[in-house]
C-alpha positions as CSV (number, residue, x, y, z in Angstrom):
1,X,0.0,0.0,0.0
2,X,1.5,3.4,-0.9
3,X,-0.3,6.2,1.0
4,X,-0.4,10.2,-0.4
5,X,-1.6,13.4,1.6
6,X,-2.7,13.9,5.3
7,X,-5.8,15.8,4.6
8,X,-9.3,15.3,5.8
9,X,-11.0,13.5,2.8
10,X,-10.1,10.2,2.7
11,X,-9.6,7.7,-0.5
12,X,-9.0,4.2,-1.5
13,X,-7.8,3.5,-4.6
14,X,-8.2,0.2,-6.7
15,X,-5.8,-0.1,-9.4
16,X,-6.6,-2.1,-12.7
17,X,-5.9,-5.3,-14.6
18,X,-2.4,-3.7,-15.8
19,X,-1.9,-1.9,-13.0
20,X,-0.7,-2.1,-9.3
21,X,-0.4,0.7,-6.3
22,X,1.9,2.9,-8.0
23,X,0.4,2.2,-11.9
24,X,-1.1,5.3,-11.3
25,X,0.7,7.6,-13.9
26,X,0.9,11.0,-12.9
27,X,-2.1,11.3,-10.3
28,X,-0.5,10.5,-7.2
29,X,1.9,13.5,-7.8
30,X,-1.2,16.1,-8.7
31,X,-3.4,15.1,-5.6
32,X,-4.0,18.4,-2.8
33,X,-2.1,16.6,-0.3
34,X,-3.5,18.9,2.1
35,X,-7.1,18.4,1.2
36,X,-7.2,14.3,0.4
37,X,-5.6,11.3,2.2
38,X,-5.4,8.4,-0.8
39,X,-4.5,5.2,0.1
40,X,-3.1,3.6,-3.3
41,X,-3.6,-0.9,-2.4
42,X,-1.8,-3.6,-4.5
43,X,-4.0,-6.7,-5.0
44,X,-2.6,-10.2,-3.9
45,X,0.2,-11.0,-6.4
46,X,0.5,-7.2,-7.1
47,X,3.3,-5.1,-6.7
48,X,4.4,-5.1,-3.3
49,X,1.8,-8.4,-2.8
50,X,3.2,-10.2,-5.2
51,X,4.2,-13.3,-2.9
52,X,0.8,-13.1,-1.9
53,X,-1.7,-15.7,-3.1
54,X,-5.6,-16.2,-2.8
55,X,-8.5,-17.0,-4.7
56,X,-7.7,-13.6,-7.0
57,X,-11.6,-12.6,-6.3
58,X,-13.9,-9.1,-6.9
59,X,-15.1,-10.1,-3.0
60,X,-10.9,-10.9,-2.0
61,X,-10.0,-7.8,-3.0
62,X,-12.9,-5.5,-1.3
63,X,-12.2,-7.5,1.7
64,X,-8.8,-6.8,1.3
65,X,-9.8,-2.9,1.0
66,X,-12.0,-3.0,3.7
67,X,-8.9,-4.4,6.1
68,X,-6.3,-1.5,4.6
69,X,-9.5,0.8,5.7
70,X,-9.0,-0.5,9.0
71,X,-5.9,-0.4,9.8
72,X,-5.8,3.4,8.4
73,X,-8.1,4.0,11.5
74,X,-10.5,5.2,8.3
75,X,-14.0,4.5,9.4
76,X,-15.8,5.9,5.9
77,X,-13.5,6.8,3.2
78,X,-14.4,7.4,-0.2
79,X,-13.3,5.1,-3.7
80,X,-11.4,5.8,-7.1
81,X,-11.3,2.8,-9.1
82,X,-9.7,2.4,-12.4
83,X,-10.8,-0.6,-15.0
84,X,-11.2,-3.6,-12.9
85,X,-10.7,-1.4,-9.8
86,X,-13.8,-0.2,-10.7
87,X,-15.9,-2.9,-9.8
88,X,-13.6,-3.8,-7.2
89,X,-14.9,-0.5,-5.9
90,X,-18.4,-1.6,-6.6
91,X,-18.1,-4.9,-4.3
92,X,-16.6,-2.3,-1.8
93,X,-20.0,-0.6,-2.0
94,X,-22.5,-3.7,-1.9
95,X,-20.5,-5.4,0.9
96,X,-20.1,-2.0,3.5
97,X,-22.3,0.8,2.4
98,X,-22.6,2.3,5.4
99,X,-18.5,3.0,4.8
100,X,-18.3,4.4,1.7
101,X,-18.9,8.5,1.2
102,X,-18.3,8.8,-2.8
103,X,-17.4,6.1,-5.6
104,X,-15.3,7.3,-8.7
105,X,-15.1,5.1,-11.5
106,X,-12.1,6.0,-14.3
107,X,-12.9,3.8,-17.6
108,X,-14.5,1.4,-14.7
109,X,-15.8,-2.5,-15.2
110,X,-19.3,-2.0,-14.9
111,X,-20.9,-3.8,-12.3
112,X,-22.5,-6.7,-14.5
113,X,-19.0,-7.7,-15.8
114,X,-18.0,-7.1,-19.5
115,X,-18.9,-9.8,-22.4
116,X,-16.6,-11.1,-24.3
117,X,-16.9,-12.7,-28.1
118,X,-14.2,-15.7,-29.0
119,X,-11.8,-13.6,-30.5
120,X,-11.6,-10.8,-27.9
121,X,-11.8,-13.7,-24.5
122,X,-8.6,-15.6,-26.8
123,X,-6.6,-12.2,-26.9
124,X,-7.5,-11.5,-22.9
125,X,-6.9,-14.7,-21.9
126,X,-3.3,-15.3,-23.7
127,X,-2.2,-11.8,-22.0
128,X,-1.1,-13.1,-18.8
129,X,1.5,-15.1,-20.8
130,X,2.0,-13.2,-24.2
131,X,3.1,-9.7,-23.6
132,X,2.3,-9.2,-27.6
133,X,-1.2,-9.9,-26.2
134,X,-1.1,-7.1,-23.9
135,X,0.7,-4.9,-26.2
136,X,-2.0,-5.1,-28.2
137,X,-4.9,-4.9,-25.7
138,X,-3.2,-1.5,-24.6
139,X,-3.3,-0.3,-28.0
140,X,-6.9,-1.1,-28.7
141,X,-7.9,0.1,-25.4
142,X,-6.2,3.5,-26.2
143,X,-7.5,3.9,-29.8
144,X,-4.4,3.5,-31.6
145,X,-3.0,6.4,-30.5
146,X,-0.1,5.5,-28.4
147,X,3.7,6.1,-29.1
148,X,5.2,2.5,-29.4
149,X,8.0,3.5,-26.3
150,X,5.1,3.9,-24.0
151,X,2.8,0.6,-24.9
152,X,6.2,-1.4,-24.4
153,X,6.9,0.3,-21.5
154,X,3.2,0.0,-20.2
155,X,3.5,-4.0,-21.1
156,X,6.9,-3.6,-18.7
157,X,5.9,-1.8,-16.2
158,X,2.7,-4.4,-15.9
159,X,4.9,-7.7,-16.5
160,X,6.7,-6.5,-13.4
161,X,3.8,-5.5,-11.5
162,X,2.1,-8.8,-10.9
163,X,2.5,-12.6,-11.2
164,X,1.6,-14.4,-14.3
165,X,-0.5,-16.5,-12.1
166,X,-2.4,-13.4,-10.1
167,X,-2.7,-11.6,-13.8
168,X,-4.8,-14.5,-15.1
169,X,-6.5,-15.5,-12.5
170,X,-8.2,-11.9,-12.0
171,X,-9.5,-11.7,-15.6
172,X,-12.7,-14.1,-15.1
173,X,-12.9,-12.4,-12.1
174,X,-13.4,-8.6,-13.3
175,X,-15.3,-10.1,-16.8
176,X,-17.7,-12.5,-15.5
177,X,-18.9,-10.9,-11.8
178,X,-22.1,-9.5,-11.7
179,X,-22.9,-7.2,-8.5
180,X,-25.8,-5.6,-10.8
181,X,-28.4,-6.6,-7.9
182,X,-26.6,-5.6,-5.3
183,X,-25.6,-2.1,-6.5
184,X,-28.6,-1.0,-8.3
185,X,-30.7,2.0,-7.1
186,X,-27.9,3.2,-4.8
187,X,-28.0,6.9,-4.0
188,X,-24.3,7.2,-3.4
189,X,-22.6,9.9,-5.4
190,X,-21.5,8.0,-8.3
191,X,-19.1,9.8,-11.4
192,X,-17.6,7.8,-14.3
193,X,-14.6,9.2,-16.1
194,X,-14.3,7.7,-19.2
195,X,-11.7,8.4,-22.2
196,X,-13.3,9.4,-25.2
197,X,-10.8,7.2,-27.8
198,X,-11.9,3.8,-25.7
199,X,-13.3,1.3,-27.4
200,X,-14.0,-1.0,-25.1
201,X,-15.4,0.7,-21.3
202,X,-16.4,4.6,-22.6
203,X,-19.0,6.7,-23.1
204,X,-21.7,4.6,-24.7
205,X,-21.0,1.6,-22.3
206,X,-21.1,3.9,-19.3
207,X,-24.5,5.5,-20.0
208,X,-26.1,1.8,-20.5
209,X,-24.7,0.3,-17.0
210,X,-23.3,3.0,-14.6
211,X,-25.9,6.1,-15.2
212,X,-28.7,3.4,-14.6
213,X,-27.5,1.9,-11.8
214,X,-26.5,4.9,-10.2
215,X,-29.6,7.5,-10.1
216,X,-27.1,10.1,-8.4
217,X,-24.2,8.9,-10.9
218,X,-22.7,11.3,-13.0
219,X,-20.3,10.9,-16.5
220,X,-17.3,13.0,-17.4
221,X,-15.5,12.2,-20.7
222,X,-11.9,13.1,-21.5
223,X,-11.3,14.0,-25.1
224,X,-7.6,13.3,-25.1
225,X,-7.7,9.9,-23.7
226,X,-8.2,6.3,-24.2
227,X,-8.5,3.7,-20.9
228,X,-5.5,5.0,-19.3
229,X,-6.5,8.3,-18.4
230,X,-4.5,8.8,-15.1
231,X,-1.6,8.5,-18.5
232,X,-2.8,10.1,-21.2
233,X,-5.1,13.3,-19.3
234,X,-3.9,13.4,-15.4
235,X,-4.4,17.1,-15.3
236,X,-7.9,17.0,-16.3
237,X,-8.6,13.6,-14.2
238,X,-7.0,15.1,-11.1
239,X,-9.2,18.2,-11.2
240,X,-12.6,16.1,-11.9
241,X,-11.5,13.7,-9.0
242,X,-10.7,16.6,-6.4
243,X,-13.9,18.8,-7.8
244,X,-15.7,15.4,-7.0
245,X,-14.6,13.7,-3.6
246,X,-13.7,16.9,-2.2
């Protein structure tokens, strides 16, 4: 766990697929320290977890988040998460409730999972030991827009980050869990941030699953981004996440 800030507003942050607690691009160094406390978690097998094993669950890693809470002393906190963070984030929200004060979703899994034809589940599902597989997810996930240096050193930064095992083992999990029922109708402060050059989890996908689950849930849409937009917009995203949880 990497924490940033000491200020009143508190914030756990779930990291995606690719990820881990410092795959956070340039956000961590734009937050008002003095205004937010963010608590950045690695998943088991991530980052500083990496010798850690488990089941590589949605419900492992909100307990997991819940626990982190606790031992920050953080009785209700608010939540940023980013891909499958985001329904990480979600499970957060349908297992404590009472706990959580704001939910922020960047390019987030929508809570009923994400379906997959053949083609697309073969090219997820050979990632975790092809990094030409990721290569090319991060492409496609970023419109085609990306230099070459940074998808390789995205594919790098994210063979490094987790176990082979933890990396495959958490893509049935984020695709195929469906916390629809238990999220639905909540009145928590909901926003979306979505990249307007993703193909896969933007703008038309958010207003079909997160605007209708959340009736207080709000979409933001950053022009200059794909999926990674703590990469490819972290000005803008910082500013919509501090206007937002703070």
């Amino acid at each position: 766990m990497t924490t940033v800030g000491n200020g009143p507003r508190r914030v756990v942050a779930l990291h995606g697929w690719f990820g881990s607690a410092r795959g956070w691009g340039w956000l961590p160094e734009l937050i008002d320290t003095e205004r937010f406390s963010y608590a950045f978690l690695d998943y088991r097998g991530y980052g500083d977890r990496r010798d850690e094993t488990g089941e590589y669950s949605i419900a492992e890693i909100a307990a997991d988040a819940l626990a982190a809470a606790d031992d920050l002393g953080w009785d209700t906190f608010s939540l940023v998460g980013h891909s499958m963070g985001g329904i990480a984030a979600q499970q957060v929200l349908a297992t404590a409730p009472e706990r959580v004060e704001r939910l922020a979703g960047i390019s987030p899994v929508p809570a009923g999972g994400v379906p997959f034809d053949d083609d697309s589940w073969a090219l997820f599902s050979g990632a975790a030991g092809n990094p030409g597989n990721r290569r090319a997810i991060i492409d496609f996930t970023t419109g085609g827009r990306a230099s070459a240096r940074w998808l390789d050193r995205m594919v790098a930064e994210s063979r490094a980050g987790s176990t082979v095992e933890a990396f495959g083992a958490y893509l049935p999990a984020w695709a195929r869990t469906d916390l629809t029922e238990a999220i639905t109708g909540s009145q928590l402060p909901a926003l979306a941030v979505v990249g307007e050059h993703d193909p896969a989890l933007g703008e038309p996908v958010m207003r079909e699953t997160w605007l209708k689950h959340y009736p207080n849930g709000r979409l933001e849409v950053l022009r200059e981004a794909g999926h990674y937009g703590m990469y490819e917009s972290p000005v803008r995203l910082a500013r919509l996440l501090e206007d937002f949880l703070g």
